[in-house]
LUMFIKE-593489 format. One record per residue (C-alpha): x, z, y; residue number from 0. Coordinates in Angstrom, 1 decimal, padded with zeros to 4 digits. Layout:
<sites>
X->X Z->Z Y->Y i->NUM
...
</sites>
This chain:
<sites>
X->-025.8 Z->-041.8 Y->-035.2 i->0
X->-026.1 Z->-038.6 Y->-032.6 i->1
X->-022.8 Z->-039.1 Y->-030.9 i->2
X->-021.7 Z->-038.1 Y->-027.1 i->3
X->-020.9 Z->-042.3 Y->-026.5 i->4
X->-023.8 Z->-044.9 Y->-026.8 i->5
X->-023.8 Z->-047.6 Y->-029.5 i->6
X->-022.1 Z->-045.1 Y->-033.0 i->7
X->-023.5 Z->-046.3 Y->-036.2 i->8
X->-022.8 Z->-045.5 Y->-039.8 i->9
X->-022.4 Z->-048.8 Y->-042.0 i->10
X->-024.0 Z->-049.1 Y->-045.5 i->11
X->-021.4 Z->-052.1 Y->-047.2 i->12
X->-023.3 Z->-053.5 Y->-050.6 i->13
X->-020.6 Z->-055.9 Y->-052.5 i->14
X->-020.8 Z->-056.9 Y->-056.4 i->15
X->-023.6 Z->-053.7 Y->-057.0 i->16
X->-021.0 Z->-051.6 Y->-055.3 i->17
X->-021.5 Z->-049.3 Y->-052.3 i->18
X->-019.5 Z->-047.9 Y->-049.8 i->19
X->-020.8 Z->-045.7 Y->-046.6 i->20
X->-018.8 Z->-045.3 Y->-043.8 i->21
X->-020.3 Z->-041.9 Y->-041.4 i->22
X->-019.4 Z->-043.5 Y->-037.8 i->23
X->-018.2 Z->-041.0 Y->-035.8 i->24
X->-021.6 Z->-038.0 Y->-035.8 i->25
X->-022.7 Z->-034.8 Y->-034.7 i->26
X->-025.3 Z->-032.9 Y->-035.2 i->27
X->-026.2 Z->-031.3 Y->-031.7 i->28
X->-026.4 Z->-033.8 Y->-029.5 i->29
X->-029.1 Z->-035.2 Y->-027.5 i->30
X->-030.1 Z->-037.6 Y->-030.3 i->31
X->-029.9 Z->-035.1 Y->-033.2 i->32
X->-033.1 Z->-036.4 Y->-034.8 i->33
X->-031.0 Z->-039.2 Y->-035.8 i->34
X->-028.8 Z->-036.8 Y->-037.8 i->35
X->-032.0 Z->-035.3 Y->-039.1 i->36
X->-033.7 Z->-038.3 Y->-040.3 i->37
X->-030.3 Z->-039.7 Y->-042.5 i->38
X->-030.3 Z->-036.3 Y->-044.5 i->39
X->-034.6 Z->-037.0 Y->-045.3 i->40
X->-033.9 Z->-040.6 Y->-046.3 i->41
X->-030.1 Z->-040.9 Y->-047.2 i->42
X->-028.7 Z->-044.3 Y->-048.9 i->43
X->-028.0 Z->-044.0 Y->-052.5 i->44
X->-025.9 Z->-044.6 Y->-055.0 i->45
X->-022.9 Z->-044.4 Y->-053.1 i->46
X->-019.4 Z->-045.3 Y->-055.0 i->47
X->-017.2 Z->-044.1 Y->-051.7 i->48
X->-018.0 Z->-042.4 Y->-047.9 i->49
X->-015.6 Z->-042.8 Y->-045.5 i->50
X->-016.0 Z->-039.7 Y->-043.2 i->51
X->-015.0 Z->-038.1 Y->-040.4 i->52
X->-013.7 Z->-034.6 Y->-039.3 i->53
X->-012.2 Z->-034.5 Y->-036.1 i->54
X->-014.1 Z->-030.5 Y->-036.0 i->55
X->-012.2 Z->-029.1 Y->-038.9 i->56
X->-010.0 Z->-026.5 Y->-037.8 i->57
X->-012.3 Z->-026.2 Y->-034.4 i->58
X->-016.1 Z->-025.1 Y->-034.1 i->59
X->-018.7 Z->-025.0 Y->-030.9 i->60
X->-019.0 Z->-021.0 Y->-030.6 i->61
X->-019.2 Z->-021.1 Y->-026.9 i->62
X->-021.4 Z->-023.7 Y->-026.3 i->63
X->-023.4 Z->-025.0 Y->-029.3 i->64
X->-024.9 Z->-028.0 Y->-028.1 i->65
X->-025.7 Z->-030.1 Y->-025.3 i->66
X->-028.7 Z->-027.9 Y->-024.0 i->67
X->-026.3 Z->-024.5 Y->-023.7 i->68
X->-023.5 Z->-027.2 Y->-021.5 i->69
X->-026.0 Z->-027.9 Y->-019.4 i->70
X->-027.2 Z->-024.7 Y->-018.5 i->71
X->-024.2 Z->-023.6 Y->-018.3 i->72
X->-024.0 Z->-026.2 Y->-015.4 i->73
X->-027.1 Z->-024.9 Y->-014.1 i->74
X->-025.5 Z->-021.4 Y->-013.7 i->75
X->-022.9 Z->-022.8 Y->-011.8 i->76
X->-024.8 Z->-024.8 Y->-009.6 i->77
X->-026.8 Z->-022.0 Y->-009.0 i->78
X->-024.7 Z->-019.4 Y->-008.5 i->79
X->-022.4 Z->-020.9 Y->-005.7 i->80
X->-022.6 Z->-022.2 Y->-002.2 i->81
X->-019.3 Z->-024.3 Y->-003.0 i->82
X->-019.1 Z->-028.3 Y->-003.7 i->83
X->-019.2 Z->-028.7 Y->-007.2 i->84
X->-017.5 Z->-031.6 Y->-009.4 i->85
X->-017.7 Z->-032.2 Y->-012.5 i->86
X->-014.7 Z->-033.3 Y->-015.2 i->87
X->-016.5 Z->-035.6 Y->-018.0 i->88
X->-015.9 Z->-039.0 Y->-019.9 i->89
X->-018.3 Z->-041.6 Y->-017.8 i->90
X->-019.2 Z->-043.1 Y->-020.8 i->91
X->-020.3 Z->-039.4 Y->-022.2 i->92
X->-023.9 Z->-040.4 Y->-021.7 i->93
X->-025.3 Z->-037.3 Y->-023.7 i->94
X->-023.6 Z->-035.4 Y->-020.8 i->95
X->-024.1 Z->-037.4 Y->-018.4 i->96
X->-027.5 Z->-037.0 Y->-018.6 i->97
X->-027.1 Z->-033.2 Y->-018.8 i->98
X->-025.5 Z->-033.0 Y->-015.4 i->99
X->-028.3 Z->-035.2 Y->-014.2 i->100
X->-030.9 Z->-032.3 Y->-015.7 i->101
X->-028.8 Z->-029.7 Y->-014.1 i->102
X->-029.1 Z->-031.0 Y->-010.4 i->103
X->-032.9 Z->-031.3 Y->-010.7 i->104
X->-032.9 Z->-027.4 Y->-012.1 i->105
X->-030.6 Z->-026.7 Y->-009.4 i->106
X->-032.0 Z->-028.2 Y->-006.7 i->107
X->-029.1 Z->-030.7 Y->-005.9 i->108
X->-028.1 Z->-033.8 Y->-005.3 i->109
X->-026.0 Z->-035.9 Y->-008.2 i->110
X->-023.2 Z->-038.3 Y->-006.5 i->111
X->-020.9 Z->-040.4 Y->-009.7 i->112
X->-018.2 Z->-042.9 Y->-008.7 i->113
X->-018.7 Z->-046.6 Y->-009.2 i->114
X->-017.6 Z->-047.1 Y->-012.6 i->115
X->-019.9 Z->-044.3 Y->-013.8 i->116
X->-022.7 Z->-046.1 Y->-012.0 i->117
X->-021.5 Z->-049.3 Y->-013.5 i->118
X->-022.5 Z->-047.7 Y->-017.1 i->119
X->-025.5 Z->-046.1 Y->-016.1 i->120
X->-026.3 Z->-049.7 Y->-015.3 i->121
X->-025.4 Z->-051.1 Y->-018.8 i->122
X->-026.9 Z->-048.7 Y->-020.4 i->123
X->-030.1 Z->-049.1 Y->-018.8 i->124
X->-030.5 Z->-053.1 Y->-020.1 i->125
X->-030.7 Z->-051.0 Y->-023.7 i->126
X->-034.2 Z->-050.3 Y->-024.7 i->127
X->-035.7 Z->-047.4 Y->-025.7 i->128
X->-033.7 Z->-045.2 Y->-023.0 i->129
X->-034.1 Z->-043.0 Y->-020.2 i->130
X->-030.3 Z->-043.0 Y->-018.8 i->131
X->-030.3 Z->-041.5 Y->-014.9 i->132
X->-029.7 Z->-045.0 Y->-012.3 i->133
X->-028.8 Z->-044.5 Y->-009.0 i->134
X->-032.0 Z->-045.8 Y->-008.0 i->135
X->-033.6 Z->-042.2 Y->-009.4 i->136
X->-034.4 Z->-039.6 Y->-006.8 i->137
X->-031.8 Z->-036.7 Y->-006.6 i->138
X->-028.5 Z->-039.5 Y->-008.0 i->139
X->-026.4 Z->-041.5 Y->-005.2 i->140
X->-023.2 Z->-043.1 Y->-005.9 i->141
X->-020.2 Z->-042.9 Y->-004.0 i->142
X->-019.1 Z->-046.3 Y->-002.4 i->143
X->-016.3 Z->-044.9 Y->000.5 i->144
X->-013.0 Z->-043.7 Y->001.3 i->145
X->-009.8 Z->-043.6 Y->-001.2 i->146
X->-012.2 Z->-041.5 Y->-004.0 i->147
X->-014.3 Z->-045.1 Y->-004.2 i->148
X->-011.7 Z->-048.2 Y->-002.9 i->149
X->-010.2 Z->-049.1 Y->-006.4 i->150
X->-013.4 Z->-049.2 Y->-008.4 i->151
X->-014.7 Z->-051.4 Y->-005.3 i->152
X->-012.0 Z->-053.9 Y->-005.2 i->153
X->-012.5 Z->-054.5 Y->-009.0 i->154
X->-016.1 Z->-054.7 Y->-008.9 i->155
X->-015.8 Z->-056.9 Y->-005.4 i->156
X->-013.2 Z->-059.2 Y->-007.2 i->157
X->-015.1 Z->-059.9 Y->-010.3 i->158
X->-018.4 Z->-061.4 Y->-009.2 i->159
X->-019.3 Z->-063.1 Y->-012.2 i->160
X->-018.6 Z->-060.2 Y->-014.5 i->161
X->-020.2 Z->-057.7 Y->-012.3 i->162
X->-023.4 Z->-060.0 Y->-011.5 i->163
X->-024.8 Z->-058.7 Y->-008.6 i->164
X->-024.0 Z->-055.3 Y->-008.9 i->165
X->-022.2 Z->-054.7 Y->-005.1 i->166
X->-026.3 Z->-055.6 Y->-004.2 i->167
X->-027.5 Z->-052.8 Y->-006.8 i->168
X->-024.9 Z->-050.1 Y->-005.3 i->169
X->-025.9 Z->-051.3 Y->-001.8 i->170
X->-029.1 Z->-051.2 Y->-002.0 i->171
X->-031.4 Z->-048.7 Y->000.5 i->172
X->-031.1 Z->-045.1 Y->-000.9 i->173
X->-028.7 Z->-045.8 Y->-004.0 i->174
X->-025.7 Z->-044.9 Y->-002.0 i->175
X->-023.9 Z->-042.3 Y->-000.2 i->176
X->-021.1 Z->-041.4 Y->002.2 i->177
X->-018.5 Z->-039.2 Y->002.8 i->178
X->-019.4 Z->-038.1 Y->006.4 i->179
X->-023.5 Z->-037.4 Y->004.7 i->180
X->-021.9 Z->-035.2 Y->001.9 i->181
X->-019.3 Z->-033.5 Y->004.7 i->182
X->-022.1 Z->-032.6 Y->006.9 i->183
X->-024.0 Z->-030.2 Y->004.1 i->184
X->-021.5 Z->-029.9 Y->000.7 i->185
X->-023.3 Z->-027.7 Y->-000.9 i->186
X->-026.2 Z->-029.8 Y->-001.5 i->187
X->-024.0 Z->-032.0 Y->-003.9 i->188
X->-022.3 Z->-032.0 Y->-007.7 i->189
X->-020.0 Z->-035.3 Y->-007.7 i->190
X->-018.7 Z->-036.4 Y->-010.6 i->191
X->-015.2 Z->-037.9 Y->-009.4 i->192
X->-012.0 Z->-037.8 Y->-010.7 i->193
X->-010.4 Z->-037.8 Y->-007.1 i->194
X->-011.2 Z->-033.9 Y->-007.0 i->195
X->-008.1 Z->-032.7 Y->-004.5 i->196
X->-008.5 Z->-036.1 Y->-002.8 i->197
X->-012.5 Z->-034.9 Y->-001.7 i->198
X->-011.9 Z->-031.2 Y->-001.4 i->199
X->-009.3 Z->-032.7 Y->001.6 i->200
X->-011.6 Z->-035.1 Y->003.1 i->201
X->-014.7 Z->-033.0 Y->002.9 i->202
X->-012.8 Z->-030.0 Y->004.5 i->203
X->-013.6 Z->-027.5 Y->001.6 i->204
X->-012.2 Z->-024.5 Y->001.4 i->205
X->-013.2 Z->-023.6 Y->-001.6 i->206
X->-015.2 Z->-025.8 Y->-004.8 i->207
X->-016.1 Z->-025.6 Y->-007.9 i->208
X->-014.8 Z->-027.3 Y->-010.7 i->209
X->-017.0 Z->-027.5 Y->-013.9 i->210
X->-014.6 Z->-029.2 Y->-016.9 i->211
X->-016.6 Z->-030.8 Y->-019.5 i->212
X->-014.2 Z->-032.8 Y->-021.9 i->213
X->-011.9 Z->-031.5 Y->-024.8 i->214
X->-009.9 Z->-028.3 Y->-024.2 i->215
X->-006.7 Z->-030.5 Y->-025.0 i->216
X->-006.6 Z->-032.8 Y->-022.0 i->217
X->-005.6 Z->-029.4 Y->-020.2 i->218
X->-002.9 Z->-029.1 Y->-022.1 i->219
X->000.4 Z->-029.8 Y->-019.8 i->220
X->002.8 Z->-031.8 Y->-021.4 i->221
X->-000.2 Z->-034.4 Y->-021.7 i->222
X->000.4 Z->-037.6 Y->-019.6 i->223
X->-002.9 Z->-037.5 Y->-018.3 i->224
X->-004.0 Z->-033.7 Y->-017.8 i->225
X->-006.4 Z->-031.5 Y->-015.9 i->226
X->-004.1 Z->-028.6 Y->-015.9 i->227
X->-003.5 Z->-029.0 Y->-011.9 i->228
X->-007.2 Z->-027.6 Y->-011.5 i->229
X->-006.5 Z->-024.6 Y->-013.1 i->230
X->-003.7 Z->-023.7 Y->-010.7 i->231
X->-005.1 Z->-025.1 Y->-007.6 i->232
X->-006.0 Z->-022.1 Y->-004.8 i->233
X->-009.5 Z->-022.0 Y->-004.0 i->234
X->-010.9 Z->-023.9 Y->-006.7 i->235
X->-013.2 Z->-022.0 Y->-009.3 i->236
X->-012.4 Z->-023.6 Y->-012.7 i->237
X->-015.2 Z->-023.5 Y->-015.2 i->238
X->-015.4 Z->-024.7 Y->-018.8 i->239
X->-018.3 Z->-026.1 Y->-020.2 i->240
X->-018.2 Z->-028.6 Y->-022.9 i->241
X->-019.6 Z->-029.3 Y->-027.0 i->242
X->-017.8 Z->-031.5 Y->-029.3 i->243
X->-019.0 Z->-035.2 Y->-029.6 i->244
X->-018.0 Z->-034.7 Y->-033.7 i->245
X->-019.8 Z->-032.5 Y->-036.7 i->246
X->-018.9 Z->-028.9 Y->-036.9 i->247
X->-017.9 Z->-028.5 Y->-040.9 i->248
X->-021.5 Z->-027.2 Y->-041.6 i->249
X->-022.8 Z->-030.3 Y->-041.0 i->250
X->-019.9 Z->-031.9 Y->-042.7 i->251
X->-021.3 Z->-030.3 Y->-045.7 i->252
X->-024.8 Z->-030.8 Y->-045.2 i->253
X->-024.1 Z->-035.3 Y->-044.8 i->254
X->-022.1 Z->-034.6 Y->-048.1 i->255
X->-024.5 Z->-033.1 Y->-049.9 i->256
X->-027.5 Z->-035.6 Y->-049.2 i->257
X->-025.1 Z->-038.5 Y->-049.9 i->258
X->-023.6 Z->-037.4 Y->-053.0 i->259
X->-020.8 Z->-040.3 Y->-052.9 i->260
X->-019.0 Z->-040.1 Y->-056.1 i->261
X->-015.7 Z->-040.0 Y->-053.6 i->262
X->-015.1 Z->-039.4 Y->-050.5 i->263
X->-012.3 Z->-040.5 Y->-048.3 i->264
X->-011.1 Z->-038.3 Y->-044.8 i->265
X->-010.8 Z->-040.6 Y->-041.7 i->266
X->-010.4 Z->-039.9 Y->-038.4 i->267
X->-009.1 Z->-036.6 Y->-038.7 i->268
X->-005.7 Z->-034.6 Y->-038.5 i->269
X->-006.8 Z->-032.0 Y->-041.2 i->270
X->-007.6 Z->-034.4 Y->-044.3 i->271
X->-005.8 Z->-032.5 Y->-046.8 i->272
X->-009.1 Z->-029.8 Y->-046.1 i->273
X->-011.5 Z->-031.5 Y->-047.3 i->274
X->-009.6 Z->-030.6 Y->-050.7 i->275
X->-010.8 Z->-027.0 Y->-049.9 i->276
X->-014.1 Z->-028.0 Y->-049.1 i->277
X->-015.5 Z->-031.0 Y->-051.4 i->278
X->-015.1 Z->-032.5 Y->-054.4 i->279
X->-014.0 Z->-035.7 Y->-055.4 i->280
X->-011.7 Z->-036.5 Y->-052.7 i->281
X->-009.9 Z->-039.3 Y->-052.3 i->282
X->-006.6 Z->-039.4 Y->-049.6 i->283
X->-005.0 Z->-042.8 Y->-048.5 i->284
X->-003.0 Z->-043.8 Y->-045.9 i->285
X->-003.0 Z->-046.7 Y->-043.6 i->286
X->-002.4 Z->-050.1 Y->-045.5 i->287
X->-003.1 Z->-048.3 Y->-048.9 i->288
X->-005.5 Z->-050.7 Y->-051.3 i->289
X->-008.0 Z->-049.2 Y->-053.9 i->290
X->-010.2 Z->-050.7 Y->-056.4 i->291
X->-014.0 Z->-049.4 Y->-056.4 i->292
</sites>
């Protein structure tokens, strides 16, 4: 399925001439949108019940549509500023990973990620038919120094037989980069690190740029785990720029209508009692609830 994170599938369960479909979690805007676009011309039939998702139904993707309008919206950042620019994103949002990748090139910059992104860019890349950015591209480095890099070291460092080689891979002639070769012209650079205030100090920045690419809600302050601290930070030019990894409701509508389940059953949603609105033939249970197809 088109999704922001590698590796979502829908499931097709056959028992006793029954059928149930469960969606996966799907979009239809991403990178991989063909997928999306070859279920609805040769959807499964005869299905009894679809489980499906809506994690987008009391939210839509006005400002930025899809994956092409994030990244230029990166683009227009990178552009438009002499500043160090970071960027807030899920490692393991490769759809968007990729985009920032894109970006650089149109922007004449260098991409620098932290060792655990690298680490998935690496996984990734055993995959076949992909073409996932690797720090041995032109125009990607990975960071490997100072406090923004020494926990993701000392895990990969200390686990040689998970990791298989891979200090060799980050070490390796022209894969990596340091903090004194980004301090010496930051500009050149978009680094994707979650140490933000930690590199703005060591690089000596002034100012940066911070482009946030992840759900709105992680800004939200009484969050454990929050962004909000960019916003307020002096000198640092806050930009949003992110589309949903889920299906807007129009294309909620359109999976419905070409797999014409004789139910269908909300998951992995807060707005289930919706879909009442929306569909027909819904069918609400709650965790542990049984039902006989």
């Amino acid at each position: 399925m088109d999704h922001s994170a590698p590796d979502a599938y829908a499931f097709e369960i056959e028992c006793d001439n029954k059928r149930l479909f469960y969606c996966g979690d799907f979009r239809a805007h991403g990178r991989k949108a063909i997928l999306f676009s070859k279920l609805l011309e040769n959807p499964p039939h005869n299905i009894d019940i679809m489980l499906m998702e809506g994690t987008m139904m009391e939210r839509e993707n006005t400002d930025f549509p899809d994956e092409s309008s994030v990244e230029g919206k990166m683009v227009e950042v990178l552009k438009g500023t002499t500043d160090t620019v970071f960027l807030v994103c899920s490692s393991q949002n490769i759809d968007r990973i990729v985009g920032a990748y894109r970006a650089t090139i149109r922007s004449g910059r260098i991409f620098v990620v932290d060792i655990y992104t690298a680490w998935i860019l690496a996984k990734i890349a055993g995959e076949p038919k992909n073409n996932t950015p690797q720090i041995d591209w032109p125009l990607i480095k990975v960071l490997v120094d100072g406090n923004a890099a020494a926990k993701h070291y000392s895990v990969v460092k200390s686990n040689p037989e998970y990791f298989d080689g891979f200090v060799n891979t980050l070490y390796k002639s022209g894969n990596f980069i340091s903090l004194k070769e980004i301090a010496q012209t930051p500009s050149r650079y978009f680094i994707k690190n979650p140490r933000i205030l930690d590199l703005k100090d060591m690089l000596g920045a002034n100012s940066i740029s911070v482009i946030y690419s992840m759900w709105a809600g992680y800004l939200d302050e009484t969050r454990i785990n929050n962004y909000a601290y960019l916003q307020k930070t002096p000198n640092i030019n806050f930009v949003y720029a992110h589309t949903s990894g889920h299906a807007v409701i129009n294309d909620l509508k359109r999976i419905v209508k070409a797999i014409n389940s004789k139910k269908l059953v909300p998951i992995h949603t807060e707005h289930g009692k919706k879909y009442d609105d929306l569909f027909h033939g819904v069918l609400h249970l709650n965790d542990g609830d049984s039902i006989q197809i």
